[in-house]
C-alpha positions as MATLAB code, in Angstrom:
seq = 'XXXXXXXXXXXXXXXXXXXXXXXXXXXXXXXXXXXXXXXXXXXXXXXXXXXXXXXXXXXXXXXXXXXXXXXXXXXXXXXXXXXXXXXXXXXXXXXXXXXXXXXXXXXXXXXXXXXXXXXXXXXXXXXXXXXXXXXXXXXXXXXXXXXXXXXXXXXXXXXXXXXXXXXXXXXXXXXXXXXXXXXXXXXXXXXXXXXXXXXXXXXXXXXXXXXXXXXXXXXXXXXXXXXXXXXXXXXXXXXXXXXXXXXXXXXXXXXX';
ca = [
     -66.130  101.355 -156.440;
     -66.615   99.706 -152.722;
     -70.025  100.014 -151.500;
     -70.309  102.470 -147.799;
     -70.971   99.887 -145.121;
     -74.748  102.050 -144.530;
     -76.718  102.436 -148.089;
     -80.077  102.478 -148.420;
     -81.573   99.030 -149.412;
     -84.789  100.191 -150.937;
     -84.103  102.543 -153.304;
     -82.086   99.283 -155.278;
     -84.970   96.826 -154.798;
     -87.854  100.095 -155.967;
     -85.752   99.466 -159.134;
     -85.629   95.472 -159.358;
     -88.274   94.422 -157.364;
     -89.888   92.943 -160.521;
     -86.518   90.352 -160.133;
     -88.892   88.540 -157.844;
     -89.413   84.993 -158.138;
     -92.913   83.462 -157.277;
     -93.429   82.343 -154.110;
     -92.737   79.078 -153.084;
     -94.116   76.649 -150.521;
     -93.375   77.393 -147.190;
     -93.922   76.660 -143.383;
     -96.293   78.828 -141.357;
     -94.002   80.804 -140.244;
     -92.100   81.526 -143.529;
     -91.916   84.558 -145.949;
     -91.542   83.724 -149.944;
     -89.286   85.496 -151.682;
     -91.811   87.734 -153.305;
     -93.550   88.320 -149.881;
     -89.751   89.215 -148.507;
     -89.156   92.369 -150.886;
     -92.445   93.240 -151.060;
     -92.441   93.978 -147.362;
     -89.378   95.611 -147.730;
     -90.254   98.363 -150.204;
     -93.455   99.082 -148.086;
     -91.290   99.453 -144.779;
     -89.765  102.240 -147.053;
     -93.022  103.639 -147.891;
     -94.598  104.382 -144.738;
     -93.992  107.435 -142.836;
     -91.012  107.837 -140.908;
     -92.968  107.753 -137.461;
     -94.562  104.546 -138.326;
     -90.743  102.731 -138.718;
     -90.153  102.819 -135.515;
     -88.399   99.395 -135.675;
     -85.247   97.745 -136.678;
     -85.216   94.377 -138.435;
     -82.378   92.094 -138.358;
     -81.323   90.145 -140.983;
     -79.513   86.814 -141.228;
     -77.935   85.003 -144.055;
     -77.522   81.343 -143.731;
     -77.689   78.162 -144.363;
     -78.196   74.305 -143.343;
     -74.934   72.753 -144.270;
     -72.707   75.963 -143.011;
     -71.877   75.411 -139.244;
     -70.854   78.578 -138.145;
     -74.390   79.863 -139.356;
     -76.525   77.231 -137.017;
     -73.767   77.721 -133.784;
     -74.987   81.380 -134.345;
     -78.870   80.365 -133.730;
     -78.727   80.100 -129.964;
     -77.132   83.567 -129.375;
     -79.762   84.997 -131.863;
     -82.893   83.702 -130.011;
     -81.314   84.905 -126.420;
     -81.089   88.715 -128.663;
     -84.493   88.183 -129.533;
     -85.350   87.247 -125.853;
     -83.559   90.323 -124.386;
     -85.358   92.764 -126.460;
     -88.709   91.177 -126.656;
     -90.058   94.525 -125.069;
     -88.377   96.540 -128.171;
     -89.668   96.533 -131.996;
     -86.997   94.208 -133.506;
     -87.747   91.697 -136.052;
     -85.996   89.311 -137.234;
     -85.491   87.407 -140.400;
     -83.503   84.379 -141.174;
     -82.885   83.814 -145.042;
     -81.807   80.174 -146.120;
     -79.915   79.819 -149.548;
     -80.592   76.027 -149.283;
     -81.168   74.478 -152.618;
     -83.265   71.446 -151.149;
     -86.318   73.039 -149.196;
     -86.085   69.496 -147.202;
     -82.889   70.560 -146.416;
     -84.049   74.363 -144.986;
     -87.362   72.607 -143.209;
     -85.120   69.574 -141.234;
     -82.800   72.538 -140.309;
     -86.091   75.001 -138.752;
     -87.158   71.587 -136.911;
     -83.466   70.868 -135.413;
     -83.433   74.449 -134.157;
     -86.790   75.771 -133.534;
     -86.323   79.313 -134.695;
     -89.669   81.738 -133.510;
     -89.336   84.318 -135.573;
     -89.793   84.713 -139.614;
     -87.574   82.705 -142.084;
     -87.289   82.953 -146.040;
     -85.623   80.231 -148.726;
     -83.887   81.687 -151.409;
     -83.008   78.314 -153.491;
     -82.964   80.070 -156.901;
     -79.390   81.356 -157.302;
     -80.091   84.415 -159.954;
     -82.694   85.424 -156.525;
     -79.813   84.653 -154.390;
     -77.492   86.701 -156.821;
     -79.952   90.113 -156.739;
     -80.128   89.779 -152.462;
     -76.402   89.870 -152.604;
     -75.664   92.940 -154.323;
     -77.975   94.539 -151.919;
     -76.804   92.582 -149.073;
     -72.877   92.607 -149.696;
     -71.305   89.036 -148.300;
     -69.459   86.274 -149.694;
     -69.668   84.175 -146.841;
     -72.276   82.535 -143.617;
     -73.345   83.289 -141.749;
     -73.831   86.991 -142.897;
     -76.010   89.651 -140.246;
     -77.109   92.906 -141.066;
     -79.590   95.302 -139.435;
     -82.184   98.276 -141.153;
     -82.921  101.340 -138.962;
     -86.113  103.600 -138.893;
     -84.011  105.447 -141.597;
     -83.950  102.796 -144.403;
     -80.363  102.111 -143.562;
     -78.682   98.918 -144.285;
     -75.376   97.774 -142.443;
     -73.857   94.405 -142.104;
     -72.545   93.666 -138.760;
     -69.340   91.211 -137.822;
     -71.268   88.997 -134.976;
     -74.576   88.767 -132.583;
     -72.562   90.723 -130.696;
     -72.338   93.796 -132.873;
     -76.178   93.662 -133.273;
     -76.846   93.620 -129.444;
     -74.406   96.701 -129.105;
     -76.462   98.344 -132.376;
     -79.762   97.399 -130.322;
     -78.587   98.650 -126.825;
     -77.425  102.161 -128.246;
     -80.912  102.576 -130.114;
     -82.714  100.745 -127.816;
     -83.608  104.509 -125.866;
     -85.370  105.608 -128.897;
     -86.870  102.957 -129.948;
     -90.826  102.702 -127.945;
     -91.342   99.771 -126.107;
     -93.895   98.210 -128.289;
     -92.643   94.776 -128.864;
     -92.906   93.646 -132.356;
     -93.338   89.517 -131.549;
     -94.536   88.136 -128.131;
     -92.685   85.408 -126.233;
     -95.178   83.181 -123.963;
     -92.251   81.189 -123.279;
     -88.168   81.310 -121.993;
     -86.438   78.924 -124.349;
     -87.307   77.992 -127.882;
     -90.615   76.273 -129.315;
     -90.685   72.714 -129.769;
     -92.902   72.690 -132.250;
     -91.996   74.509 -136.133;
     -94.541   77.054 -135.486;
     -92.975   80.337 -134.307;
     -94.036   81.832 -130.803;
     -97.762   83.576 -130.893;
     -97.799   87.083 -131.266;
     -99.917   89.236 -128.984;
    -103.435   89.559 -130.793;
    -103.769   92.895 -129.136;
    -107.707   94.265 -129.521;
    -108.813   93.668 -133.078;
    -111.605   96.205 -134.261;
    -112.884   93.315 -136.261;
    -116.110   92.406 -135.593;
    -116.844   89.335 -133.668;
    -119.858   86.497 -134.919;
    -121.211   83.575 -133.604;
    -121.043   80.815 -136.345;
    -123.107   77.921 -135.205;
    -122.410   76.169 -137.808;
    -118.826   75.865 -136.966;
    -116.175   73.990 -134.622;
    -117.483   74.390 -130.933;
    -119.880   77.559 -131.893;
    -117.245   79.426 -130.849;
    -117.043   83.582 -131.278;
    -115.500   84.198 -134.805;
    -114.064   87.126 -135.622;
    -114.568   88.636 -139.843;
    -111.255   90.186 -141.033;
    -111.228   92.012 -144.533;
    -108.103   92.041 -146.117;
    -106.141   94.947 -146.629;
    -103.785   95.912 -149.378;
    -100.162   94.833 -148.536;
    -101.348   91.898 -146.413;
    -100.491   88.400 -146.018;
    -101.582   85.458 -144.180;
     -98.477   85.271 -142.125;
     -99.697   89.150 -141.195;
    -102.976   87.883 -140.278;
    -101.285   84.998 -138.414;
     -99.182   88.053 -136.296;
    -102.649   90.149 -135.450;
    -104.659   87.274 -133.995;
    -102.340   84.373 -133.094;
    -104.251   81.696 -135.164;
    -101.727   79.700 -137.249;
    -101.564   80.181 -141.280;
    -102.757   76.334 -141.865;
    -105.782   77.206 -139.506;
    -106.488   80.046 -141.291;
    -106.508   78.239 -144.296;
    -107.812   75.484 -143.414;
    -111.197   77.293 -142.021;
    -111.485   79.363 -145.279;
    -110.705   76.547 -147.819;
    -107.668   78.333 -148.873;
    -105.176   75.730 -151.177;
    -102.767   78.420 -151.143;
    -101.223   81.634 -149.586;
    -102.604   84.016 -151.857;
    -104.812   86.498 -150.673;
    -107.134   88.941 -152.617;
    -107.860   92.460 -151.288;
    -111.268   92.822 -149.869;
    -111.385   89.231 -148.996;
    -113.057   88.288 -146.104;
    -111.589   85.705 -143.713;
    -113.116   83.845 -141.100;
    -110.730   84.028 -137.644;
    -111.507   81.800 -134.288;
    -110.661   84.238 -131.654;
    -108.228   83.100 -128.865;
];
């Protein structure tokens, strides 16, 4: 039986989210696998008022050309709703992670990426994702709908005629008009963090710190969104050798 073009995506991974690989080694501004569907089935989870956003997803990879031409015309989609909740995530099937990290550097891409070099992972995102070809774009409403979309085009027609409804609460922040140079993705707006600030003497400049305690369901690239302090700063300052994260832990963050 053919799949409807909208389905719900997270009632299938609530049933084979334990599929998940571990995570893998990443760049700051990358998702693992695990991370990926994780944040998906909580997106499902929270109450319909607080998914007021639509993420955009796009399947690609480093030796398909069509998918890379299609990078330009994504970041300009990203630019033109900066001022709307739309995220946007970029997932590489690239065997070689060399491969996947030369291809971020070439194009400087801001906003959140994934590798999915495990084919039987590949295999489970495709029978929620339905394509057989790159690069492959689909968007998820406030409703938990999936649908895949023919072009950039078709999601910038999607995002003008939900655009309206959608409150003007941007979900990354863009301190700049044309793509990074550097592989980090563009700093988010901190916003005002009820964390408490503290002097630490002891450390770089004796600069004002700020004490974050984690929370269930976060992650350091999270953390990284909230204050705009890089993941490798973040670990670096706490001793971290790793991206895990316990609940309860308590972080030390240089405010910007």
């Amino acid at each position: 039986m053919r799949l409807p073009k909208s389905f719900c995506l997270f009632s299938f991974f609530l049933l084979f989210s334990f599929f998940a690989s571990k995570a893998q080694t990443s760049l700051n501004q990358s998702l693992s696998y695990t991370e990926f569907l994780q944040q998906c089935i909580e997106f499902k989870k929270r109450p319909f008022n607080e998914r007021q956003e639509v993420w955009v997803f796009h399947f690609w990879a480093s030796w398909s050309g069509p998918s890379q031409s299609q990078i330009p015309a994504l970041y300009s989609l990203l630019q033109d709703f900066k001022g709307k909740p739309v995220r946007m995530i970029s997932i590489s099937v690239d065997k070689l992670p060399s491969n996947w990290i030369s291809a971020l550097r070439k194009h400087n891409m801001p906003w959140e990426q994934v590798n999915v070099p495990r084919e039987d992972d590949y295999a489970f995102l495709k029978r929620a994702f339905q394509h057989n070809s790159f690069p492959a774009l689909f968007v998820l409403d406030p409703n938990g709908l999936v649908r895949r979309l023919p072009d950039v085009k078709d999601v910038r027609s999607f995002l003008d005629a939900v655009a309206t409804r959608m409150p003007d609460k941007p979900y990354y922040a863009f301190p700049q008009d044309s793509p990074s140079s550097s592989t980090d993705p563009a700093f988010p707006d901190p916003g005002s963090p009820t964390d408490v600030p503290v002097t630490d003497p002891a450390g770089p400049g004796s600069g004002e710190w700020i004490i974050h305690t984690v929370e269930s369901g976060e992650t350091l690239y999270g953390i990284y969104r909230k204050y705009g302090v890089s993941v490798d700063e973040i670990k670096n300052l706490n001793g971290l050798t790793s991206n895990a994260i316990q609940v309860g832990q308590k972080l030390k963050i240089k405010r910007k």
